[in-house]
C-alpha positions as CSV (number, residue, x, y, z in Angstrom):
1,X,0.0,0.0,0.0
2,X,1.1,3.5,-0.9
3,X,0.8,6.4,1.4
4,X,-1.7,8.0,-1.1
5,X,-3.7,4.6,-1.0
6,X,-4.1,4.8,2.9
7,X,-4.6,8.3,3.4
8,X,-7.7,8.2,0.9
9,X,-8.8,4.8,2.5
10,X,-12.2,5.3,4.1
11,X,-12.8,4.4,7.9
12,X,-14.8,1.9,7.0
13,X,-12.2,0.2,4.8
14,X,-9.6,1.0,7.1
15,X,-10.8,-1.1,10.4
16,X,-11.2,-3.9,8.4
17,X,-7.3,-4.4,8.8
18,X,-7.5,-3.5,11.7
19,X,-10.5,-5.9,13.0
20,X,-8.6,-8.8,11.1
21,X,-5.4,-8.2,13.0
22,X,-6.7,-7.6,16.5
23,X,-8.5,-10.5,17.6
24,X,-11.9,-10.2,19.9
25,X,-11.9,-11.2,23.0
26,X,-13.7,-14.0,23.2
27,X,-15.3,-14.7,26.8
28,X,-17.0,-11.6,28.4
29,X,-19.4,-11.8,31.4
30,X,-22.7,-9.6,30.2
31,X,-24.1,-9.7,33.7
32,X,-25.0,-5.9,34.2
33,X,-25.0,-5.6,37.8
34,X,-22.9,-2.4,39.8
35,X,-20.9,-0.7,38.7
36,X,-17.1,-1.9,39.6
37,X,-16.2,-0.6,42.9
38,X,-12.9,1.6,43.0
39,X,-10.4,-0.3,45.2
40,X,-10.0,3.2,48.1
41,X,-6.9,3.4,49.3
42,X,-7.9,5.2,52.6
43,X,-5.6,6.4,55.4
44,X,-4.1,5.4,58.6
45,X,-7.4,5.1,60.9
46,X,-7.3,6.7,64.6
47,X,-3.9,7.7,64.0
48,X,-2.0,9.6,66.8
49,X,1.6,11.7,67.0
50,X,3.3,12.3,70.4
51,X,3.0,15.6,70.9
52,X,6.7,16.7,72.7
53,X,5.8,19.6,74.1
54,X,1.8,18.9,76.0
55,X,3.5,15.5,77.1
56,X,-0.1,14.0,75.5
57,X,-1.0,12.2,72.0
58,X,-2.3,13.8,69.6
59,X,-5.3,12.9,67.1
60,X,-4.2,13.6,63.7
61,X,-7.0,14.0,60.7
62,X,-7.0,15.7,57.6
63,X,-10.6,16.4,56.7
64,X,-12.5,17.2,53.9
65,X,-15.4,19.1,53.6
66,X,-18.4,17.1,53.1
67,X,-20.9,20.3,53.2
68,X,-19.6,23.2,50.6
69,X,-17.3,23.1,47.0
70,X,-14.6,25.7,48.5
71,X,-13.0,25.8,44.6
72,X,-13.1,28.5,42.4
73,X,-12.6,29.3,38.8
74,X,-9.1,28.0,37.5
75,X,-6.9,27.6,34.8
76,X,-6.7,24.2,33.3
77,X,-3.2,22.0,33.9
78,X,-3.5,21.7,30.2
79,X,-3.7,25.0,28.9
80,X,0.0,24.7,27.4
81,X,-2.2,22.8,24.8
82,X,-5.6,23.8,25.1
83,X,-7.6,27.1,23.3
84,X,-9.9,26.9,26.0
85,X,-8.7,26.7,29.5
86,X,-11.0,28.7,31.9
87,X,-13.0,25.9,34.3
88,X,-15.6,26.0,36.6
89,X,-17.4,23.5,38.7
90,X,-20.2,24.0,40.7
91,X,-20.7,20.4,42.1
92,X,-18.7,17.7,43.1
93,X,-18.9,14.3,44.9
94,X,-16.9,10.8,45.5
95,X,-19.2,9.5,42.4
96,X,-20.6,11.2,40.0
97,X,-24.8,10.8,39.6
98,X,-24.6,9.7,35.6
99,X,-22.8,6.5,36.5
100,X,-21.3,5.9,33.5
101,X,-19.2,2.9,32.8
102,X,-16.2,4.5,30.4
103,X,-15.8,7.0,33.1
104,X,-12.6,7.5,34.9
105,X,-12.9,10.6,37.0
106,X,-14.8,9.1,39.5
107,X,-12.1,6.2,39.8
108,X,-9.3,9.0,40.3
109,X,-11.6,11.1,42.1
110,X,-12.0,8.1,44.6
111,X,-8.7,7.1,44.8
112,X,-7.2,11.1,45.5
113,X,-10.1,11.6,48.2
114,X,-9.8,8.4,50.1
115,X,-6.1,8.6,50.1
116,X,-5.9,12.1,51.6
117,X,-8.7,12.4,53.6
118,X,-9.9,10.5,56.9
119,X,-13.5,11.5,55.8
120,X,-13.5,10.3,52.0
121,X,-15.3,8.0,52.1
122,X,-18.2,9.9,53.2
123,X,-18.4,12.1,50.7
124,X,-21.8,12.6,49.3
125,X,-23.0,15.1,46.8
126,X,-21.5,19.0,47.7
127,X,-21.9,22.0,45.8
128,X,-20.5,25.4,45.8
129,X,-21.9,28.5,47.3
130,X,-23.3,30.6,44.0
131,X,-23.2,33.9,46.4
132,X,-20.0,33.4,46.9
133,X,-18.7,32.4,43.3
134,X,-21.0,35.3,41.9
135,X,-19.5,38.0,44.6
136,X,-16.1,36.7,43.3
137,X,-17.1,36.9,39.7
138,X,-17.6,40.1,40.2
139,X,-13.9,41.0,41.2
140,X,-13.0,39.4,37.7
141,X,-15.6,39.9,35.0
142,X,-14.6,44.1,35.5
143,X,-11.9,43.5,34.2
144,X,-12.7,42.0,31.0
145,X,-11.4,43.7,28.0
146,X,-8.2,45.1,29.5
147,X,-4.5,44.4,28.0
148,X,-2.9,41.1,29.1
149,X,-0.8,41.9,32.0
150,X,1.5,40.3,34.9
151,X,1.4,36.4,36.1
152,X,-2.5,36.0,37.4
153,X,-3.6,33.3,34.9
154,X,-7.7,33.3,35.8
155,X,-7.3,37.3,35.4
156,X,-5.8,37.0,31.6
157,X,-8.1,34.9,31.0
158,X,-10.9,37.1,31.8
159,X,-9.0,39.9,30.1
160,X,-9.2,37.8,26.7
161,X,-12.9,36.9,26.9
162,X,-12.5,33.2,27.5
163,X,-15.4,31.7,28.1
164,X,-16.2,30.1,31.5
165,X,-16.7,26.4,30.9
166,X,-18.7,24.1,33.2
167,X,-18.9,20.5,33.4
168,X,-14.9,19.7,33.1
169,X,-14.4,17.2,36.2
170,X,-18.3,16.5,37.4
171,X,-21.5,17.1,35.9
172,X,-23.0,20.1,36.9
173,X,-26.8,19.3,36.0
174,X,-28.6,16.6,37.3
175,X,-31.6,16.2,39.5
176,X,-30.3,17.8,42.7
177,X,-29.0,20.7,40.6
178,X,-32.6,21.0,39.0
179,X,-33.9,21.2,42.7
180,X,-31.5,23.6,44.0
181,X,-30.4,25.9,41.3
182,X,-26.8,26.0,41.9
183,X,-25.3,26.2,38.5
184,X,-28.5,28.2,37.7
185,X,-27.5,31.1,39.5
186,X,-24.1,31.4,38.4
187,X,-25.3,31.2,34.7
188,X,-27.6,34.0,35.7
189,X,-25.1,35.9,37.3
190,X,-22.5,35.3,34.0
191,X,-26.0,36.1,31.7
192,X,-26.3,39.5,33.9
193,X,-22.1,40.2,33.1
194,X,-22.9,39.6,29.4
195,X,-19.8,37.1,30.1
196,X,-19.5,34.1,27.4
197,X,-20.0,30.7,29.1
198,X,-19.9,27.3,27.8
199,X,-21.2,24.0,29.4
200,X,-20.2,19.9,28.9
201,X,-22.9,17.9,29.9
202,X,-24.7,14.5,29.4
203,X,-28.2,16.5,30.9
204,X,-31.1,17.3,29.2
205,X,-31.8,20.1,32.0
206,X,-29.7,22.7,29.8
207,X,-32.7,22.8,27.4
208,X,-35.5,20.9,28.7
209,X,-35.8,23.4,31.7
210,X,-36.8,27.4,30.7
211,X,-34.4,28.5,33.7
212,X,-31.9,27.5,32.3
213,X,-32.6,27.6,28.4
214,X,-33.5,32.0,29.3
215,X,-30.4,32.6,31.1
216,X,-28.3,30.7,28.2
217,X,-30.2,32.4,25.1
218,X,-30.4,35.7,26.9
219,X,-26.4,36.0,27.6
220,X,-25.5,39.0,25.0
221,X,-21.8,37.4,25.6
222,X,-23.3,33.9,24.1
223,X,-23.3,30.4,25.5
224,X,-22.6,27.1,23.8
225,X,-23.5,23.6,24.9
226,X,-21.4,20.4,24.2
227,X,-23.9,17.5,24.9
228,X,-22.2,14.2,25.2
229,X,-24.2,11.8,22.5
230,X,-22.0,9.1,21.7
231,X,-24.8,6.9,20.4
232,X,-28.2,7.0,19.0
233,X,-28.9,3.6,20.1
234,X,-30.9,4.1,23.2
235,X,-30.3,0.3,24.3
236,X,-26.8,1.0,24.4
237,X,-26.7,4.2,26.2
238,X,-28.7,2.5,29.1
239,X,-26.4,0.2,29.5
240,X,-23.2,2.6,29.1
241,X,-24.7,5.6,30.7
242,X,-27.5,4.2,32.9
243,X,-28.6,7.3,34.6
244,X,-28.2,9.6,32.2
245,X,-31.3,10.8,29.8
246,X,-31.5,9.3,26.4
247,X,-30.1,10.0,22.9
248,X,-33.5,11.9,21.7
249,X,-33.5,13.6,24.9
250,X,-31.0,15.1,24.8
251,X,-30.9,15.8,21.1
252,X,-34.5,17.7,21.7
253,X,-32.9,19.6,24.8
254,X,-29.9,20.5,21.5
255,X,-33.1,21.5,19.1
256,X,-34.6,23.8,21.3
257,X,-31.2,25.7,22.4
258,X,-30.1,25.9,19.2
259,X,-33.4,27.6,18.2
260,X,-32.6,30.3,20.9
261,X,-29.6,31.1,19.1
262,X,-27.0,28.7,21.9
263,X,-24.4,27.1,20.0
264,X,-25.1,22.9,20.5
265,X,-22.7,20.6,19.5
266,X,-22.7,16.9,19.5
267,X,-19.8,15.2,21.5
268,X,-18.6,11.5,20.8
269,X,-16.2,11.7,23.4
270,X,-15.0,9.0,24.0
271,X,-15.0,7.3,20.3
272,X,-14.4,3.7,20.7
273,X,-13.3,1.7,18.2
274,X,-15.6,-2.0,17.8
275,X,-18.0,-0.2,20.3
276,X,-19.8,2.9,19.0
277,X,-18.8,3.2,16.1
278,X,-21.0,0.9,13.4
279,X,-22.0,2.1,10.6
280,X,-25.6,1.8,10.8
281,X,-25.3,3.4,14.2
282,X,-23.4,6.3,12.6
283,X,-25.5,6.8,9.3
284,X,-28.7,7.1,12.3
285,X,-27.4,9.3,14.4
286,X,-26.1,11.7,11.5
287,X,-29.6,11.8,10.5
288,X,-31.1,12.6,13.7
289,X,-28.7,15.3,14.8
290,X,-29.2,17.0,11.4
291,X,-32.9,17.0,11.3
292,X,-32.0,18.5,14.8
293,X,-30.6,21.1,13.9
294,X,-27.2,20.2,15.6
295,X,-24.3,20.8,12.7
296,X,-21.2,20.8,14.5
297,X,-19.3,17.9,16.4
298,X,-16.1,17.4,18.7
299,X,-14.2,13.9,18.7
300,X,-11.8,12.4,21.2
301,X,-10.3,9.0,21.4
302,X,-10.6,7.2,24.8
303,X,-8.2,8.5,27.4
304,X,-4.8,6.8,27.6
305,X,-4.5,7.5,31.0
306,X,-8.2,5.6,31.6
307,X,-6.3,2.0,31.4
308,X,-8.1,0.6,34.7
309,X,-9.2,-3.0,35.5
310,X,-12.0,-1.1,37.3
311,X,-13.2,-0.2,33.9
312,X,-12.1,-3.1,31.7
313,X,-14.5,-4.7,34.1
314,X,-17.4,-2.2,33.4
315,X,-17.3,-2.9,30.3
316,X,-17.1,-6.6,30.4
317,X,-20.1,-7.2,32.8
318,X,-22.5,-5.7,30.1
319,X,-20.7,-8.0,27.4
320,X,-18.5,-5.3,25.7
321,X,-14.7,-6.3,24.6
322,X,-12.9,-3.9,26.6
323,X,-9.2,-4.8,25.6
324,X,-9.4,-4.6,22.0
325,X,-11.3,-1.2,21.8
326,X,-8.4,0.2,24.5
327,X,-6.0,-1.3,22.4
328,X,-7.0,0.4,18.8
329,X,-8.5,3.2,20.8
330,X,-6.2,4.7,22.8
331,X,-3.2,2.4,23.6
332,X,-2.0,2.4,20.2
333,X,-1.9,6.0,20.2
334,X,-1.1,7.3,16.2
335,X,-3.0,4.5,15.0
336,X,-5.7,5.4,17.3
337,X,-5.3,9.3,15.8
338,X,-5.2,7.8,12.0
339,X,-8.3,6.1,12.6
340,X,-10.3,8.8,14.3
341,X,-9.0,11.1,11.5
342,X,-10.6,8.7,9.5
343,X,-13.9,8.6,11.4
344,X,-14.6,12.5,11.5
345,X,-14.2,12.6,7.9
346,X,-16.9,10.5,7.4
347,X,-19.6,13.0,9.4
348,X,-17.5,15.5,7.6
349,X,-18.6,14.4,4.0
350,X,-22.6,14.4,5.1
351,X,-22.2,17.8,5.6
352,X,-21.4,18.3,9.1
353,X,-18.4,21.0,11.1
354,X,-16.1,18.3,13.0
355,X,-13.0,19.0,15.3
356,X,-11.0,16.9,17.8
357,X,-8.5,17.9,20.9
358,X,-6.2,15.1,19.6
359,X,-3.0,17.1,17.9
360,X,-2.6,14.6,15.0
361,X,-5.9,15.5,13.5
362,X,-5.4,19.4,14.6
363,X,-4.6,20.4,10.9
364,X,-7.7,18.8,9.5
365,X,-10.3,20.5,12.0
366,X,-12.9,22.5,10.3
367,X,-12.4,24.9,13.2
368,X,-9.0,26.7,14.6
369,X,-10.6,26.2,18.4
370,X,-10.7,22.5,18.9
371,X,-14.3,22.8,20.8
372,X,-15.9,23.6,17.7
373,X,-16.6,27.2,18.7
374,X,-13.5,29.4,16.7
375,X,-16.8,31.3,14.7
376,X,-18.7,31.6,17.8
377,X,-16.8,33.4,20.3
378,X,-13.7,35.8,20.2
379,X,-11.9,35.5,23.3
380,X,-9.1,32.1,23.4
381,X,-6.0,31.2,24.4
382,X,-3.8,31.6,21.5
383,X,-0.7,30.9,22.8
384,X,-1.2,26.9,23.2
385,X,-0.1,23.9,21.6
386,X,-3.7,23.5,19.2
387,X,-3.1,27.1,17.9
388,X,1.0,26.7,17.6
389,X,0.4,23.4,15.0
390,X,-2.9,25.5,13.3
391,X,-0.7,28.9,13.2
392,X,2.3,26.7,11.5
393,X,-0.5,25.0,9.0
394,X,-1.6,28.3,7.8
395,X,1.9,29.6,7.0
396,X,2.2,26.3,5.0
397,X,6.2,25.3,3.6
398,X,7.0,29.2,4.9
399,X,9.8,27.9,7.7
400,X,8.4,29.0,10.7
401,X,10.1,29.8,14.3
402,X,9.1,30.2,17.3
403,X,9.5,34.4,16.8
404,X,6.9,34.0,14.8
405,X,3.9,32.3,16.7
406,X,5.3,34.2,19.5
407,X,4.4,37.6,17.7
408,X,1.0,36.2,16.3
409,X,0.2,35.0,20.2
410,X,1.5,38.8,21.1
411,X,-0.9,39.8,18.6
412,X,-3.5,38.4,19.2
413,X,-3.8,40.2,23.1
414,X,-1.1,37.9,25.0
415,X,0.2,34.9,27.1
416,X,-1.5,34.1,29.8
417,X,1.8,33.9,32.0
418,X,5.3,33.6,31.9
419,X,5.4,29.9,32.7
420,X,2.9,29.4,30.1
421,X,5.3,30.4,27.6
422,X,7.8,28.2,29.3
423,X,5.7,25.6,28.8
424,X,4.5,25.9,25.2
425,X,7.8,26.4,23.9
426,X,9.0,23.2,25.3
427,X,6.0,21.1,23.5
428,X,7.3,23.9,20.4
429,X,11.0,21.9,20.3
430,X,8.9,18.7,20.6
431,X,10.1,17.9,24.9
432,X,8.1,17.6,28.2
433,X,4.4,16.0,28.0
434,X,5.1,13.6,25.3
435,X,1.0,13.4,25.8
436,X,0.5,16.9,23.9
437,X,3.4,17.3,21.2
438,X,2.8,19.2,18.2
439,X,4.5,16.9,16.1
440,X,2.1,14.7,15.7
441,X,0.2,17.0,14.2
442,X,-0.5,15.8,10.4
443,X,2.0,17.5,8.1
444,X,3.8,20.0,11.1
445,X,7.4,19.0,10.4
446,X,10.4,20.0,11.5
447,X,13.2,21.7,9.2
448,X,15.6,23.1,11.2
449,X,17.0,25.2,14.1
450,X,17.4,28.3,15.1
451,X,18.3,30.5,18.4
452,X,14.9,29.3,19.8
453,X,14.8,25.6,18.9
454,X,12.7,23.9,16.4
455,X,12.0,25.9,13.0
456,X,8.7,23.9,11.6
457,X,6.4,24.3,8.5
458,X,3.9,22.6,7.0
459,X,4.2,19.6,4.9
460,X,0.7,17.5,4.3
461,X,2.1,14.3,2.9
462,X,4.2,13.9,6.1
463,X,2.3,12.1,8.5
464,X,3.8,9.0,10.5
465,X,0.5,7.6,11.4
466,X,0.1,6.9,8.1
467,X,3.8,5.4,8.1
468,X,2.6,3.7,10.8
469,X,-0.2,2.3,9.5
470,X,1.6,0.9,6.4
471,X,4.2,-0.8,8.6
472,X,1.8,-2.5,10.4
473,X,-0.6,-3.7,8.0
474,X,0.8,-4.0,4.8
475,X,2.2,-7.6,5.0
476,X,-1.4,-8.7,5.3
477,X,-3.8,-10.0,3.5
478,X,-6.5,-7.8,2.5
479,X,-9.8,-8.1,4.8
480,X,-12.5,-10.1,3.2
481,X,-15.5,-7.4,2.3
């Protein structure tokens, strides 16, 4: 096979190699029951130091609040890569209420609460205060608009106009937040700022409940929703997301937003390769988000750092074969990227606006902003890794240095710190988080050096997934059809 031949291959085309040379997994236990139960670490229990100068032993406890979210707004540990940094959570809990199975925040979640806190365990549902977070808000949201300035990274950010985005770590709307109206009144609050906001959810409550839908549609900064729909089978959701709401309810929460003028886009985050990803499944649910009204998607591969016997379990209680869809998934990172390359094309050619966070298939996003939202809003963070392998695309076989992006990001209103910069320009000359390197970006290669490091341009026959692909699978024989 020629690198023209696979790069043209279809999805559909392409996982039949790939189904013929990773084998199923052949016995799988599709007895539903609980969810697996995270293995808690926990502390030391009644656990006393000798106090030298009472003479007396002293109880020792580190305890968490069960009662009140004390966290505020933040900038993401992955903004060195991400357009869109600026998080907020309004709930939090051991477990999160949607109990789905390919999740694996709660599992971390469990394991970093029970193993520094005596009270973990105990931890129910907590929420933040909203007068609190809206009283704070205020000391920020003034200074929207103003010129980039000094090391505060949440204030930059606020200074550029990124939006605040909910849902990141927990969801955020779910019955108790229906019946208390926590995220509600920060929305309200950001709706009353004109502030842009921008929510991930797997709720229907977004758009099925007016509250919510007025302070979205009436926020003269705009709001977008990213609902998690990565099915249209509702048999399959149940089993995958059991407390969830279903595929059409969600998709007519997604109609009546995107009638109020909110930006909805679909989310098949996680894409699984073997799992979610037939093509009658797919034809469907292009069909139904369409006739929705819903025109954009965001993609992601399952999380590499997600490899868990907790969740290979999961998946093998309701008789789905966990270890081949990690394997072409996410363990075999490029050709995981190739393939999911290959998959957003597909919605691409019926019509639909698809991008992805993964950096191999950066240069192929319909959209500069990863989240599907570069037409939408104005205010990013330009000086990431995303932007760096877009910004060297657009200057095609032009060398470009890191002088360059530099002055664009300068340009464009700013860094949003010093260590920032640090950080980007390391992922620039292709070191540090080997998770996030613009290099793999489809066609971004390097030609050079300068004072600064790495001098790149853009190339878009260079691609070692593809190279990868063809190492791999071109001794074969071809699939039967």
């Amino acid at each position: 096979m020629t690198f023209d031949e696979i790069n043209s291959m279809d999805y559909w085309e392409a996982r039949k190699y790939i189904a013929t040379a990773v084998p199923r997994q052949t016995t799988l236990n599709n007895s539903p029951g609980d969810l697996y139960k995270q293995k808690q670490k926990g502390r030391k229990s009644n656990y006393h130091q000798f106090n030298l100068a009472t003479g007396e032993m002293d109880k020792l406890e580190r305890i968490l609040s069960t009662e009140g979210l004390q966290s505020f707004i933040e900038v993401s540990l992955r903004a060195q890569s991400c357009p869109m940094p600026l998080n907020l959570d309004t709930w939090d809990g051991l477990r999160c209420p949607m109990g789905c199975r390919y999740c694996f925040a709660d599992y971390f979640r469990s394991s970093l609460y029970t193993s520094f806190f005596d009270n973990g365990k105990n931890l129910k549902l907590r929420h933040c205060d909203p007068a609190v977070i809206n009283k704070e808000l205020d000391k920020l949201l003034v200074h929207k608009g103003e010129k980039v300035s000094g090391e505060n990274e949440v204030l930059n950010a606020v200074r550029l106009g990124i939006p605040i985005r909910f849902g990141i770590r927990f969801e955020d709307f779910h019955n108790a937040e229906r019946k208390h109206g926590i995220s509600l009144a920060v929305l309200e609050h950001l709706r009353d700022w004109g502030y842009p906001t921008m929510i991930n959810t797997k709720s229907s409550i977004p758009g099925s409940d007016d509250r919510y839908l007025k302070a979205l549609s009436e926020n003269k900064g705009k709001a977008a929703i990213h609902f998690t729909l990565i099915s249209s089978d509702e048999e399959f959701l149940k089993r995958m997301e059991p407390a969830a709401p279903g595929f059409h309810a969600r998709l007519e929460a997604g109609r009546r937003l995107t009638q109020a003028g909110v930006r909805v886009v679909a989310r098949i985050e996680p894409w699984m390769m073997f799992i979610n990803d037939s093509k009658g499944m797919v034809d469907e649910y292009i069909g139904w988000i369409k006739e929705a009204g819903v025109t954009h998607l965001t993609f992601d591969s399952y999380s590499y750092s997600a490899n868990s016997r907790g969740l290979a379990t999961n998946f093998q209680k309701i008789g789905l074969d966990w270890d081949r869809m990690f394997l072409t998934s996410s363990d075999s990172q490029g050709l995981s990227s190739l393939m999911l390359g290959k998959f957003m094309r597909y919605f691409r050619n019926n019509g639909l606006n698809c991008s992805t966070f993964d950096q191999g298939n950066a240069p192929e996003n319909d959209d500069w902003v990863c989240c599907s939202v570069g037409d939408f809003f104005t205010g990013f963070n330009w000086g990431c890794g995303v932007m760096a392998i877009r910004f060297i695309q657009s200057r095609g076989t032009r060398p470009t240095t890191w002088r360059d992006f530099e002055n664009w990001v300068l340009s464009k209103g700013g860094w949003l710190s010093t260590n920032l910069r640090k950080d980007v320009m390391t992922l620039w000359n292709a070191e540090g988080d080997k998770a996030w390197p613009i290099d793999w970006g489809q066609g971004v290669t390097a030609i050079g050096n300068n004072e600064d490091g790495l001098v790149w341009n853009y190339q878009g026959n260079d691609d070692f997934r593809v190279r990868l692909f063809r190492d791999v699978f071109c001794g074969l024989p071809a699939p039967k059809v």
